[in-house]
PQR file of N, CA, C, O and H, with PARSE charges and radii, in Angstrom:
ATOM      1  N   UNK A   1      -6.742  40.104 -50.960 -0.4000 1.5000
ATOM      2  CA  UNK A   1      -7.027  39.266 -49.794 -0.0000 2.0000
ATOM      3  C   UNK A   1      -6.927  37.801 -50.207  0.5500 1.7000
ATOM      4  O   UNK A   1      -7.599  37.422 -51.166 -0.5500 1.4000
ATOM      5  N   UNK A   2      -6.004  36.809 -49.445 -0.4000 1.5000
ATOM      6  CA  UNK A   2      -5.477  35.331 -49.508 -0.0000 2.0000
ATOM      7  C   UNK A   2      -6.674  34.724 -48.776  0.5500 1.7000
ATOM      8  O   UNK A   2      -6.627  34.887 -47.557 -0.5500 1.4000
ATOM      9  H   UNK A   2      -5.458  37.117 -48.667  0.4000 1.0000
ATOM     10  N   UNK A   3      -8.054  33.862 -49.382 -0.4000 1.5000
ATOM     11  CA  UNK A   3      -8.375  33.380 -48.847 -0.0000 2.0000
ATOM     12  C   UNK A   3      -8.084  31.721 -48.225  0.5500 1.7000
ATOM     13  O   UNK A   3      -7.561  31.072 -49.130 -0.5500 1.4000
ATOM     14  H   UNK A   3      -8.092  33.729 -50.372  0.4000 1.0000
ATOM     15  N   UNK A   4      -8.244  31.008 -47.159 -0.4000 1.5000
ATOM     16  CA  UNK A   4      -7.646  29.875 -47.098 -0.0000 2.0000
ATOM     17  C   UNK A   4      -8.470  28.829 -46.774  0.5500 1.7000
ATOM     18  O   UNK A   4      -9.175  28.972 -45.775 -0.5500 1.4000
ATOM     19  H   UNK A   4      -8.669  31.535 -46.424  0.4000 1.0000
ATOM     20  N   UNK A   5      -8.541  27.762 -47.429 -0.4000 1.5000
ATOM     21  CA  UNK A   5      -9.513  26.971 -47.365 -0.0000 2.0000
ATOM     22  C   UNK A   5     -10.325  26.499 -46.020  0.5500 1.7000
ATOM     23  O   UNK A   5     -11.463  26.446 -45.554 -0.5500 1.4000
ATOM     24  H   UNK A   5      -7.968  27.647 -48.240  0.4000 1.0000
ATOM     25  N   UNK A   6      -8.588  26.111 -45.637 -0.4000 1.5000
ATOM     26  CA  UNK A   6      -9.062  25.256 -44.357 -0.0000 2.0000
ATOM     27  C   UNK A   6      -9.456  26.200 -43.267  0.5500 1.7000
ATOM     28  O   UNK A   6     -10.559  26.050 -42.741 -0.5500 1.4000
ATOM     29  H   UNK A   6      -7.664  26.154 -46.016  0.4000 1.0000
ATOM     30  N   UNK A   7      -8.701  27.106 -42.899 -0.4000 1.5000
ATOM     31  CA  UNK A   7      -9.584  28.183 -42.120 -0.0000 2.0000
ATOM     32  C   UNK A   7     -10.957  28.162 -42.566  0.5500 1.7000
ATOM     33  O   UNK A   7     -11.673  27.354 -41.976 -0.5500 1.4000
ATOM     34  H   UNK A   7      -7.804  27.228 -43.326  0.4000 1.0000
ATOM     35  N   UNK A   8     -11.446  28.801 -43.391 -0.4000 1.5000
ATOM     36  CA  UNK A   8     -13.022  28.563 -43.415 -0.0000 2.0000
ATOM     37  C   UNK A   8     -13.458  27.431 -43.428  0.5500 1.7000
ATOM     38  O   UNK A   8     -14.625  27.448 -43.036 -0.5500 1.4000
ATOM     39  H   UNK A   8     -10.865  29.458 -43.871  0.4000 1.0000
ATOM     40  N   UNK A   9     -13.170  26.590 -43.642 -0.4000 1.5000
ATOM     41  CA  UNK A   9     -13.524  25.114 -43.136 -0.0000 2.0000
ATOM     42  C   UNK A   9     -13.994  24.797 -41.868  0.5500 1.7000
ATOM     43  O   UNK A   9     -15.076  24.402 -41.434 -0.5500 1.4000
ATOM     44  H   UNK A   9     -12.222  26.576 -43.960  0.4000 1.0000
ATOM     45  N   UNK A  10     -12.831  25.089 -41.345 -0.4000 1.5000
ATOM     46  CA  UNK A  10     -12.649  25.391 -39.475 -0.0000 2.0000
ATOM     47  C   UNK A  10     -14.051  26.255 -39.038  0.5500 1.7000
ATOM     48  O   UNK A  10     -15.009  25.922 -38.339 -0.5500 1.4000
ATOM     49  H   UNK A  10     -11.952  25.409 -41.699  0.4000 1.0000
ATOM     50  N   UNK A  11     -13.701  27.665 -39.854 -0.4000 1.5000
ATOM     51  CA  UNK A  11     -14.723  28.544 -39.066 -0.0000 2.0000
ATOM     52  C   UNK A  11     -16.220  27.976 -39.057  0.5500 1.7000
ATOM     53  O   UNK A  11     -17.022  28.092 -38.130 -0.5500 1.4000
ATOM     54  H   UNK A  11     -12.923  27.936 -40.422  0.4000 1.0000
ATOM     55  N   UNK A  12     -16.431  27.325 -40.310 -0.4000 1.5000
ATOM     56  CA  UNK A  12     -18.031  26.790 -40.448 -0.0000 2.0000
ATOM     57  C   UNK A  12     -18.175  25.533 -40.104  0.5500 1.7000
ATOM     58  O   UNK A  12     -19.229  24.920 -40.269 -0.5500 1.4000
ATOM     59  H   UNK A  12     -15.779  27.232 -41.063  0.4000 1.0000
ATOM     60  N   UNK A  13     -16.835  24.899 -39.451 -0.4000 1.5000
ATOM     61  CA  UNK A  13     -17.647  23.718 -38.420 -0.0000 2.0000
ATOM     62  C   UNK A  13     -18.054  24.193 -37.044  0.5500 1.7000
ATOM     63  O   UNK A  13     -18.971  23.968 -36.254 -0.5500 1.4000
ATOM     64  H   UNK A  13     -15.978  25.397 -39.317  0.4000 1.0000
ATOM     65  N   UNK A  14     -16.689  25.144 -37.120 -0.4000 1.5000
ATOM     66  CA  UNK A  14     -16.741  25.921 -35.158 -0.0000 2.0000
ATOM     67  C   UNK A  14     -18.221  26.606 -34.983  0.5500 1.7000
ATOM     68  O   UNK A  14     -18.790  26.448 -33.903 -0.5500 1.4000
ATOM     69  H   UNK A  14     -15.944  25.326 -37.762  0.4000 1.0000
ATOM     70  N   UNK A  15     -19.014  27.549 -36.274 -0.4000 1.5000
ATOM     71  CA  UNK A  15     -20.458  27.776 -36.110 -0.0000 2.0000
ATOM     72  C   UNK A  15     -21.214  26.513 -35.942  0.5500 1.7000
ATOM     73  O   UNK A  15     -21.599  26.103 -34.847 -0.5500 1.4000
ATOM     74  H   UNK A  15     -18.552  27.678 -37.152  0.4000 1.0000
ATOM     75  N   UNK A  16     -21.439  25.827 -37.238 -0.4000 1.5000
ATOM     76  CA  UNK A  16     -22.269  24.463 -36.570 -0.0000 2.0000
ATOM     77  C   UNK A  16     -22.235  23.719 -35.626  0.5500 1.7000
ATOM     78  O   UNK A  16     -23.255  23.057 -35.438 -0.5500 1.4000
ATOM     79  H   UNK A  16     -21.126  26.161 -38.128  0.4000 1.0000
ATOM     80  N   UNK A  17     -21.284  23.567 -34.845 -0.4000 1.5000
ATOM     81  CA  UNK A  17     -21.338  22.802 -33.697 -0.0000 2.0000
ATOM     82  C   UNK A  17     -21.790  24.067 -32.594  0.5500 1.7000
ATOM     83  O   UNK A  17     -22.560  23.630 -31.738 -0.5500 1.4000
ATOM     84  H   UNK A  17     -20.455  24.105 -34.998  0.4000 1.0000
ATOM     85  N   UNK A  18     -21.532  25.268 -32.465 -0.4000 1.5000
ATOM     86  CA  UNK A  18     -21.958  26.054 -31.970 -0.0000 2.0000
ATOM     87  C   UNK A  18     -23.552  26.408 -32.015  0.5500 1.7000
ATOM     88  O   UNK A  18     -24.267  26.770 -31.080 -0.5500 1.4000
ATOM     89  H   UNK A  18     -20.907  25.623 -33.160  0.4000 1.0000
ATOM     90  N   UNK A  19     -23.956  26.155 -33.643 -0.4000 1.5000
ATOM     91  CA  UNK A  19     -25.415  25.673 -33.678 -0.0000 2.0000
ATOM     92  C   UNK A  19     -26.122  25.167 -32.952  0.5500 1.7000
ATOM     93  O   UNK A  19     -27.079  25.559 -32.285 -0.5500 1.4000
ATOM     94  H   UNK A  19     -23.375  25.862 -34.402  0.4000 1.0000
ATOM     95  N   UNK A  20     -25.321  23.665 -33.163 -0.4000 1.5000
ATOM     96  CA  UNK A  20     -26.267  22.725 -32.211 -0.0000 2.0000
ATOM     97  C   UNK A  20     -26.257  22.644 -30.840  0.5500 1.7000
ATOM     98  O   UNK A  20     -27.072  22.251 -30.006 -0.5500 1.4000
ATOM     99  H   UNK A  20     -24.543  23.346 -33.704  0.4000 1.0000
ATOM    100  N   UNK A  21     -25.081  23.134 -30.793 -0.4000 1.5000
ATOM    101  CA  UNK A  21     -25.075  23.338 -29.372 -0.0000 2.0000
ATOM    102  C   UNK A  21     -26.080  24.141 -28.410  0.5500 1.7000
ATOM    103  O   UNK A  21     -26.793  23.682 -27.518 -0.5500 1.4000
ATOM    104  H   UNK A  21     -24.419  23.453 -31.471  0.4000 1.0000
ATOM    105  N   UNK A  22     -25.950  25.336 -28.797 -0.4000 1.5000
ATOM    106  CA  UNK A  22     -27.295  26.355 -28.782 -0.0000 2.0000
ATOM    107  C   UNK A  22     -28.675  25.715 -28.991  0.5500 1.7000
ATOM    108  O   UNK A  22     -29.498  25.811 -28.081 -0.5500 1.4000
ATOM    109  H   UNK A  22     -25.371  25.709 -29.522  0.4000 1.0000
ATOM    110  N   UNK A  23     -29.021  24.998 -30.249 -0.4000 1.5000
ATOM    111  CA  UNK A  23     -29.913  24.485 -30.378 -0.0000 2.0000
ATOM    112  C   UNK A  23     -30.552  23.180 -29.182  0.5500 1.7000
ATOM    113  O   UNK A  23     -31.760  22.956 -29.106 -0.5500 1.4000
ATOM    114  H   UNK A  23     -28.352  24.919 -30.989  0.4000 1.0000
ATOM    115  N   UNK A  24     -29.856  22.671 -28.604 -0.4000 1.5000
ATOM    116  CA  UNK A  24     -29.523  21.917 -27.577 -0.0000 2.0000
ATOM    117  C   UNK A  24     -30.175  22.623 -26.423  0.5500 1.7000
ATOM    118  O   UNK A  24     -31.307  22.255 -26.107 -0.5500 1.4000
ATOM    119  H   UNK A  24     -28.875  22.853 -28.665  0.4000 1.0000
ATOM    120  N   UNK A  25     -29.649  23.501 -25.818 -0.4000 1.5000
ATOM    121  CA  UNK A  25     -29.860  24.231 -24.682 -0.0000 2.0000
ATOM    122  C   UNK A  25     -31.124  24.912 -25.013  0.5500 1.7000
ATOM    123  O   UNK A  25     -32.019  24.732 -24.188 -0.5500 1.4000
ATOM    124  H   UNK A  25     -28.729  23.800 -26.074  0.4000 1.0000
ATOM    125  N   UNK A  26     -31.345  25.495 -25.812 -0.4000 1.5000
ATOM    126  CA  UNK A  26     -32.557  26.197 -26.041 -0.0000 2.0000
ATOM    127  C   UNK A  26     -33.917  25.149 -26.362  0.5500 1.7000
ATOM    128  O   UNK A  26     -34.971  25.719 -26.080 -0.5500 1.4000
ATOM    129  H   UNK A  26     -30.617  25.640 -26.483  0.4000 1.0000
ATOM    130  N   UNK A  27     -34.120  23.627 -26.935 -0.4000 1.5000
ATOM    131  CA  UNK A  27     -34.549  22.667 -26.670 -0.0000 2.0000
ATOM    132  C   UNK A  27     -34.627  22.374 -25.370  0.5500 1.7000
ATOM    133  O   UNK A  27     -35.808  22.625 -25.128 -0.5500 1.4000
ATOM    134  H   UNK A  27     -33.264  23.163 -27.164  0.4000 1.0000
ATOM    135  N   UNK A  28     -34.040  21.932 -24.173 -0.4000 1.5000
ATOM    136  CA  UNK A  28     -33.921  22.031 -22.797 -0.0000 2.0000
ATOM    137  C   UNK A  28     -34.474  22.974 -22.491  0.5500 1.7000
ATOM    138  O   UNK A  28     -35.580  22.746 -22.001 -0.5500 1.4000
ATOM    139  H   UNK A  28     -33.081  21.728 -24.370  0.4000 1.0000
ATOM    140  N   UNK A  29     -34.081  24.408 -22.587 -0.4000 1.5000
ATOM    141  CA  UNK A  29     -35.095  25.364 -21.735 -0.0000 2.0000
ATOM    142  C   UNK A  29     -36.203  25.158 -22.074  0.5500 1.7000
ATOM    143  O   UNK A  29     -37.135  25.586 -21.392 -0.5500 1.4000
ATOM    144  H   UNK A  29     -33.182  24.593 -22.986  0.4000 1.0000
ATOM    145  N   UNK A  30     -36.391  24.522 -23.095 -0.4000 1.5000
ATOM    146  CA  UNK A  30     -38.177  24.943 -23.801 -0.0000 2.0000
ATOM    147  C   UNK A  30     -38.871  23.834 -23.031  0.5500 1.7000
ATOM    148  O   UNK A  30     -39.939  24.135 -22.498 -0.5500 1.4000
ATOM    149  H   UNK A  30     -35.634  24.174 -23.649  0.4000 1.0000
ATOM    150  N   UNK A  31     -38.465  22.729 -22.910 -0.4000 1.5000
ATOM    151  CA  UNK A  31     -38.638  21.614 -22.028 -0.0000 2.0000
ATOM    152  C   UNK A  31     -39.056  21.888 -20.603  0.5500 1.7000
ATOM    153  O   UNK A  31     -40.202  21.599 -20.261 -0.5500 1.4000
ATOM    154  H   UNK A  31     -37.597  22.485 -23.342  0.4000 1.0000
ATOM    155  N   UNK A  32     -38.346  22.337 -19.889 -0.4000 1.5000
ATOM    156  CA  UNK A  32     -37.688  22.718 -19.038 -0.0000 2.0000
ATOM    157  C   UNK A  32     -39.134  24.078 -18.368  0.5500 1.7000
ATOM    158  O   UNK A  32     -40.005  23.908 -17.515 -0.5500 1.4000
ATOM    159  H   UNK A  32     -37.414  22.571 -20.167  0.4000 1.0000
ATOM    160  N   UNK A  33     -38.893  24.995 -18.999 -0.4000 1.5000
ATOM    161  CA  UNK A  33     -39.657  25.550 -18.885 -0.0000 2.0000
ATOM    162  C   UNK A  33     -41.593  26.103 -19.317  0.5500 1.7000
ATOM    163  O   UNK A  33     -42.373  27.042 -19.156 -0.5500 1.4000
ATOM    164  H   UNK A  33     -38.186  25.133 -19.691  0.4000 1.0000
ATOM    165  N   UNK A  34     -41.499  24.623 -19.976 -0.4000 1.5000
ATOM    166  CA  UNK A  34     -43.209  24.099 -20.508 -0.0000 2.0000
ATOM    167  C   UNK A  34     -43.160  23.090 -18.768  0.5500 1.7000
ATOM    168  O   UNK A  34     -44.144  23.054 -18.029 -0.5500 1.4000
ATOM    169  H   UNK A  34     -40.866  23.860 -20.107  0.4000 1.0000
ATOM    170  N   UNK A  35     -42.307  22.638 -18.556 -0.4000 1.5000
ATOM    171  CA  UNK A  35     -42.879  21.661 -17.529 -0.0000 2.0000
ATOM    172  C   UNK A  35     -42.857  22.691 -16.297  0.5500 1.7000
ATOM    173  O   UNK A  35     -43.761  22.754 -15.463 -0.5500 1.4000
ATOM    174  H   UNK A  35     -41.508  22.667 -19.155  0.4000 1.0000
ATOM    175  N   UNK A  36     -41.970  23.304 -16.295 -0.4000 1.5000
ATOM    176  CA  UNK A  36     -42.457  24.352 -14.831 -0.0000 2.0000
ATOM    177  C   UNK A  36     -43.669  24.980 -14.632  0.5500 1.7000
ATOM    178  O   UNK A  36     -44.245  24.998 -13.544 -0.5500 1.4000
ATOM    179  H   UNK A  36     -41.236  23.253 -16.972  0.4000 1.0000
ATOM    180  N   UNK A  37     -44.189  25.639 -15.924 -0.4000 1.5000
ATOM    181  CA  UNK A  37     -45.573  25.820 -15.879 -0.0000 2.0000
ATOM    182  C   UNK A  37     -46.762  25.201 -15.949  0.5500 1.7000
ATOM    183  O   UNK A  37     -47.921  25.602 -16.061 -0.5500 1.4000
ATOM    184  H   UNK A  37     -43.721  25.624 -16.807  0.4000 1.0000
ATOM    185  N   UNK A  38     -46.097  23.826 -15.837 -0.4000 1.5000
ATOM    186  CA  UNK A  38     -47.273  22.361 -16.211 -0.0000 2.0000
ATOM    187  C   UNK A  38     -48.256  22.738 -17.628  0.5500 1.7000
ATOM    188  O   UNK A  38     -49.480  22.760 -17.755 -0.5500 1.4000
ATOM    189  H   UNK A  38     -45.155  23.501 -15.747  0.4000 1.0000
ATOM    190  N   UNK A  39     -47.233  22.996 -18.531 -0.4000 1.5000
ATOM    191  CA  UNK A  39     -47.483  23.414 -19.637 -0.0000 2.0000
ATOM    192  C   UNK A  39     -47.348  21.848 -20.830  0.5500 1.7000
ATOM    193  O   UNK A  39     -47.928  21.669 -21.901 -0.5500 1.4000
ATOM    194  H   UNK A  39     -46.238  22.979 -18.428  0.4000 1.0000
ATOM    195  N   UNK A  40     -46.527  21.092 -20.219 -0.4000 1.5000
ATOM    196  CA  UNK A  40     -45.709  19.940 -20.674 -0.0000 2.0000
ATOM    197  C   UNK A  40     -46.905  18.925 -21.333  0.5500 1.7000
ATOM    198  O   UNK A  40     -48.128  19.047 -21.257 -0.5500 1.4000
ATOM    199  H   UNK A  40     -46.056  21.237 -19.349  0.4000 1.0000
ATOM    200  N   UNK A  41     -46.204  18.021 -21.916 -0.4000 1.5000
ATOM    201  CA  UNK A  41     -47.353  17.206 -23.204 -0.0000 2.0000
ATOM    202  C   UNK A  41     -47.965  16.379 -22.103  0.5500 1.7000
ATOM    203  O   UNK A  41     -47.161  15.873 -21.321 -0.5500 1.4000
ATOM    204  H   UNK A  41     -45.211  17.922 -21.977  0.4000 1.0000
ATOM    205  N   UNK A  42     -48.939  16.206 -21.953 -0.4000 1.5000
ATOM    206  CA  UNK A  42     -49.388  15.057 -20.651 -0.0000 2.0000
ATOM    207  C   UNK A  42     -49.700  13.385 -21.570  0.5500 1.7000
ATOM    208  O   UNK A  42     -49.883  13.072 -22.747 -0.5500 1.4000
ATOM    209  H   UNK A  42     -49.593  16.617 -22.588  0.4000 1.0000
ATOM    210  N   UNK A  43     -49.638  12.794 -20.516 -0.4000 1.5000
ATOM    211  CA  UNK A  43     -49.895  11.037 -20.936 -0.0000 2.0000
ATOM    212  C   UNK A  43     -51.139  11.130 -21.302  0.5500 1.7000
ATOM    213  O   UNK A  43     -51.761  12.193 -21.312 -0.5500 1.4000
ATOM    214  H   UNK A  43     -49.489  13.048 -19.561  0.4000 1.0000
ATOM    215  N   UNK A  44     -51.724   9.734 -21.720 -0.4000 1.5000
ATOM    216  CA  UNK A  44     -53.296   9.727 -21.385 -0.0000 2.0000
ATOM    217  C   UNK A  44     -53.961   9.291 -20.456  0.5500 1.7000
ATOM    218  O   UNK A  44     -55.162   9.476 -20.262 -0.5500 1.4000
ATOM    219  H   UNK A  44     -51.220   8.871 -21.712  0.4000 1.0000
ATOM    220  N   UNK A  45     -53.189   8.657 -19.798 -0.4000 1.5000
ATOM    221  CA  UNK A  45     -53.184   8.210 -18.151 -0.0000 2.0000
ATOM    222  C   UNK A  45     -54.134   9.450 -17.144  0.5500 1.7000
ATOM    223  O   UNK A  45     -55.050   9.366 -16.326 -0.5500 1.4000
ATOM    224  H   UNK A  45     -52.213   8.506 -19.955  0.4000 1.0000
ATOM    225  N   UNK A  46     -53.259  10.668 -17.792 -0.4000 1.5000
ATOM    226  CA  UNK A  46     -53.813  11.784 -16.692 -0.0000 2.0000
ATOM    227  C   UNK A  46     -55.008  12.836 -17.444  0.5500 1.7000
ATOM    228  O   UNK A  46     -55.482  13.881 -16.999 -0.5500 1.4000
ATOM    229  H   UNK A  46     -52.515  10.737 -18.458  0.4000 1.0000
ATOM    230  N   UNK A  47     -55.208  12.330 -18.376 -0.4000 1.5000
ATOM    231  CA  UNK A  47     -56.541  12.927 -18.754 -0.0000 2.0000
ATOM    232  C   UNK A  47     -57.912  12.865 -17.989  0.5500 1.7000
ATOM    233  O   UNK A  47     -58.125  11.889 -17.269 -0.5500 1.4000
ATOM    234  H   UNK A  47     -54.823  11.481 -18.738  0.4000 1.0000
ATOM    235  N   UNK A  48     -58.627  13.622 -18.080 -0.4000 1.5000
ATOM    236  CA  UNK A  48     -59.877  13.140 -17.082 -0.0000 2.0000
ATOM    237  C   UNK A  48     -60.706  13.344 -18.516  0.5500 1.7000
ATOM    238  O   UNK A  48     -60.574  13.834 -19.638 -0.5500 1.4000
ATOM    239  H   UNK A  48     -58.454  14.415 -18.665  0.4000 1.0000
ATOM    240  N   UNK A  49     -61.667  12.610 -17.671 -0.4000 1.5000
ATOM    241  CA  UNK A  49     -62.867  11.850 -18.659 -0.0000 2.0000
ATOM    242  C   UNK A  49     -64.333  12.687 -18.584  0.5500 1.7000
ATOM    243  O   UNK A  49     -65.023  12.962 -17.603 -0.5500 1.4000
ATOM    244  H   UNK A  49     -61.775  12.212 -16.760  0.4000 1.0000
ATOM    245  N   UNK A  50     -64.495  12.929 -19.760 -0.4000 1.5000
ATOM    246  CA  UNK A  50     -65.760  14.222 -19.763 -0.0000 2.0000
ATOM    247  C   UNK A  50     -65.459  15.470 -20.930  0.5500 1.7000
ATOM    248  O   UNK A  50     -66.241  16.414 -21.040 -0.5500 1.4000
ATOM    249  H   UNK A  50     -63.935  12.706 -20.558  0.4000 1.0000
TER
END
C-alpha cells in the first residue's frame, strides 16, 4: 500500500475543520437551548436580593 502525503494532509484538515465546525453548532445548541429553558447565565442586574 502507496501511502501519499498530501492526501492525508487533506484528509486531516477536511476532519478538523469538520471538528470545529461541529464544535460550533453544538456550542449554539447548548446556548440555544440553556436559554430556552431559562437555564442561561443571568446578569446581576436580575438577581433578587435575599
Amino acid at each position: 500500500m502507496n501511502l501519499d502525503a498530501a492526501t492525508e494532509f487533506a484528509g486531516l484538515i477536511v476532519l478538523v475543520v469538520m471538528t470545529l465546525i461541529l464544535n460550533g453548532v453544538l456550542s449554539w445548541l447548548d446556548t440555544y437551548a440553556l436559554k430556552r429553558l431559562g437555564l442561561g447565565p443571568r446578569r446581576p442586574s436580575e438577581r433578587r436580593a435575599g
